[in-house]
N, C-alpha and C positions, 0 to 999 in steps of 0.2 A: 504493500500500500504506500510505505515511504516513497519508492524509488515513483511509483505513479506522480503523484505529487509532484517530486520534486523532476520527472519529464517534461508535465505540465507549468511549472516554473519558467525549468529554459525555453520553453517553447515561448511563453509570453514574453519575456526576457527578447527572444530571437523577432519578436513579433516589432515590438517597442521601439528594438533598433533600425530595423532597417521601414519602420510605415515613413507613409509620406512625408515633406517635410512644408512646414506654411512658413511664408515671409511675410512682412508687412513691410511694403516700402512707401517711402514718398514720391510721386510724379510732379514733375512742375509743369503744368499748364501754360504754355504760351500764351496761347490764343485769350485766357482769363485771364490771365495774371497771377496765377496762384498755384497754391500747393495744395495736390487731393493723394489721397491714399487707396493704396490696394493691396491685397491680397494676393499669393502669387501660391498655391499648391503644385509642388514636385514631387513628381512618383517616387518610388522606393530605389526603383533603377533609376536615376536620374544620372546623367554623368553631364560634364563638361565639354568631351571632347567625345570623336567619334561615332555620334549618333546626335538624329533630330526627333523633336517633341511634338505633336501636334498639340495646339492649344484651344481648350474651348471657356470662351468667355461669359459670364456670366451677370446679367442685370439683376438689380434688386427691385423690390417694388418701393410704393409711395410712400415715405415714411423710413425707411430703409438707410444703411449704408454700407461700405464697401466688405466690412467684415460680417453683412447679413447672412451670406450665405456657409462659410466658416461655421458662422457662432448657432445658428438654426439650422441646418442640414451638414451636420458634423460627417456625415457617412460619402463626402466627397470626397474625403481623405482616402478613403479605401475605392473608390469609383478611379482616381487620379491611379492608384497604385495596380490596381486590377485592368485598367484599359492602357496605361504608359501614356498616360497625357499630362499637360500641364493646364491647372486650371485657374483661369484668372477671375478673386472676384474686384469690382469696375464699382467705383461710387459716382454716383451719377446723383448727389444733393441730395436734401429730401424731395423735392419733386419738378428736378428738371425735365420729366419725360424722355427726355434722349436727345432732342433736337437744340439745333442750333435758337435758340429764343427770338425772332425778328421785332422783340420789345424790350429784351435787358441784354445786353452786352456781355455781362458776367455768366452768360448760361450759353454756352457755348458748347454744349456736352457731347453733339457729334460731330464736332470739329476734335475735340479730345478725344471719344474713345478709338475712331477710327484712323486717326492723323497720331497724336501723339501719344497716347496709353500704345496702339498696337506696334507701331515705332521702339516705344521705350522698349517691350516685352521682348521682342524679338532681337533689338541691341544688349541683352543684359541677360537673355535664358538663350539655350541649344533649341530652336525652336526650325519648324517647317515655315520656312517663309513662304510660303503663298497661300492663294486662296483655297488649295486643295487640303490643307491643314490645319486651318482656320474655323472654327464654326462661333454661334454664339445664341446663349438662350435668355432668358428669363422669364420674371413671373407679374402678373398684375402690371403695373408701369411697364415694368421691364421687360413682359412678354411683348408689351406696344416697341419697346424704343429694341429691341432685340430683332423684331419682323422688319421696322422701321430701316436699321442702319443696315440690314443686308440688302435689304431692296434696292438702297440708295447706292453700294458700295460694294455691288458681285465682283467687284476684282480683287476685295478685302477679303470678305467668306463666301464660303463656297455652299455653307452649310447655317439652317439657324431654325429657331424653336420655340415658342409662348408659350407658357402654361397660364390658364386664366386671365390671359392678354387684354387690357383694353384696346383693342385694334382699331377702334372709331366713338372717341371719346365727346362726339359733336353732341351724343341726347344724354352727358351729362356737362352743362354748361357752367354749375357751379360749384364744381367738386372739384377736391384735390389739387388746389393752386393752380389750374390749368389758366386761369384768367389772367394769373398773372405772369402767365409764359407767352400770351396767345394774343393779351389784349382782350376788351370784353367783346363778346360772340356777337351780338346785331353791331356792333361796332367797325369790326374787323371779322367778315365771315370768312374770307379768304383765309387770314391763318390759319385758321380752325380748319378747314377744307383742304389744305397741302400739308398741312404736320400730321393726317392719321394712315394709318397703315394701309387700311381700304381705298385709299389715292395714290398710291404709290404701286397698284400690282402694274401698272402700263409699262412698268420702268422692266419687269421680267419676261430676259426675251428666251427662246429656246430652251426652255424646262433648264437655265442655266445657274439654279438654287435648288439646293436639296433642303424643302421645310418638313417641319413637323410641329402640328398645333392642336393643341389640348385643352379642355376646359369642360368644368361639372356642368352636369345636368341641373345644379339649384345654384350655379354663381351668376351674379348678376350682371355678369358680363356673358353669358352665355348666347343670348338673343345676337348682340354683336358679331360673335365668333359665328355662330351659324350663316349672317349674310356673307361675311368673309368667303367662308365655306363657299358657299351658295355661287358667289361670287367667282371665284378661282373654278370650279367645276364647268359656270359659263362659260370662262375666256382659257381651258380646257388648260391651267396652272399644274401642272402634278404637285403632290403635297400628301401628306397623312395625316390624317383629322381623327382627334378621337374626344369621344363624351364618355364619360364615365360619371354614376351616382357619384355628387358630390358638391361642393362648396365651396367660399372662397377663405380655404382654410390651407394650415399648413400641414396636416395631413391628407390633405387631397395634392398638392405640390409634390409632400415626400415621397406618394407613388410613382407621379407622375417624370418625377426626376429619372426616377429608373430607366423608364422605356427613352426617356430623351440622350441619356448618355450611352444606353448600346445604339440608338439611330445613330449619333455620330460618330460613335467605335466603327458601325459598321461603315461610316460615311470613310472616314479616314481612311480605314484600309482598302477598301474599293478604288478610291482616286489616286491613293499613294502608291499603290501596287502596279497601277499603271503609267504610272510616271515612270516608275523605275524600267519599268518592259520598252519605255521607247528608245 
């Protein structure tokens, strides 16, 4: 019985040393002015030299920041170690939505994550510099600003994911600081009309985004997600749609994380496998 024990010791012991490892670094923001923080998760194999990483980046939602996903879904640490990915998590304010703000100056958040966070990541980790390596998800907000900056930026990811996404935040007009990214709605209809995700599929030509979009059957963003759907099916979009019972909770996320990181396990190896064949 000792010697059980103490197997199970070193095993934990064996387990402890080599899991993944998290940074917390600081980015400086050009385009703001400023200094924002992130998260950087590195597999268990991680090295330096002689091998690349694919990285999948990760939005928080509204209220949220960079060490959301870290501190609330701790099991990405074993996600990073089990697929060989590096996983970045992105603060993106309490609720800059993702886009560049066409009313504050200072929220300039996809001129950051896609110009200068993806910049840094790739100057500073062993990573797949391209878009075949690349993916990016989130949740609530950040399922929006996650759909959002790939649409905007297929040369950046190749790959990208919503769970619970506000994809078209136009029927809620006074929620969530949106007004004061946007400007108010009978004011300025226009920004509210090019900053949501459902105005942006025109941008995807040639099935040349691998998405994956998710969201409960009781979250209030579901209605949304459905025209999305509805939407991409007409202009004949390939994508993976899935509804499951559920809510805008973070056990409906913790499931949903699952199937989003083998979609992009599987994305990665399918693109990278054939980089290397040519």
């Amino acid at each position: 019985m000792k010697r059980i024990f103490f197997s199970i010791y070193l095993l934990s012991i064996a387990l402890l040393m080599n899991a993944a490892k998290v940074d917390t670094l600081v980015v400086y923001s050009n385009s703001m002015k400023k200094n924002t923080k992130t998260c950087v998760v590195t597999p268990d194999n991680y090295t330096k030299t002689g091998k690349s990483y694919p990285v999948l980046y990760l939005l928080h939602g509204y209220s949220g920041n960079f060490a959301s996903w870290v501190n609330d879904f701790p099991e990405i640490k074993q996600f990073a170690d089990q697929y060989s990915m590096i996983i970045v998590g992105c603060d993106g304010d309490f609720s800059s939505w993702y886009f560049d703000s066409p009313i504050d100056p200072t929220m300039k958040y996809e001129t950051y994550i896609t110009k200068e966070l993806t910049g840094f990541i790739d100057n500073t980790y062993n990573t797949t510099k391209s878009r075949e390596g690349r993916a990016i998800s989130g949740l609530s907000m950040g399922g929006h600003g996650a759909l959002y900056l790939s649409m905007r930026h297929q040369d950046i990811f190749g790959a990208s994911g919503s769970m619970s996404g506000g994809v078209d935040f136009r029927p809620f007009p006074l929620k969530w600081d949106l007004a004061k990214r946007l400007g108010d709605m009978a004011l300025y209809p226009e920004n509210w009309e090019k900053n949501t995700v459902i105005s942006q599929l025109y941008l995807i030509k040639n099935d040349g985004l691998a998405m994956i979009i998710d969201c409960g059957t009781d979250d209030f963003f579901i209605s949304v997600n459905r025209q999305l759907h509805e939407k991409m099916l007409y202009f004949n979009i390939k994508h993976d749609y899935i509804e499951s019972p559920g809510g805008h909770t973070r056990e409906y996320w913790n499931n949903a994380l699952q199937y989003q990181v083998l979609y992009f396990d599987s994305f990665f190896k399918d693109k990278l496998s054939k980089l290397q064949r040519k």
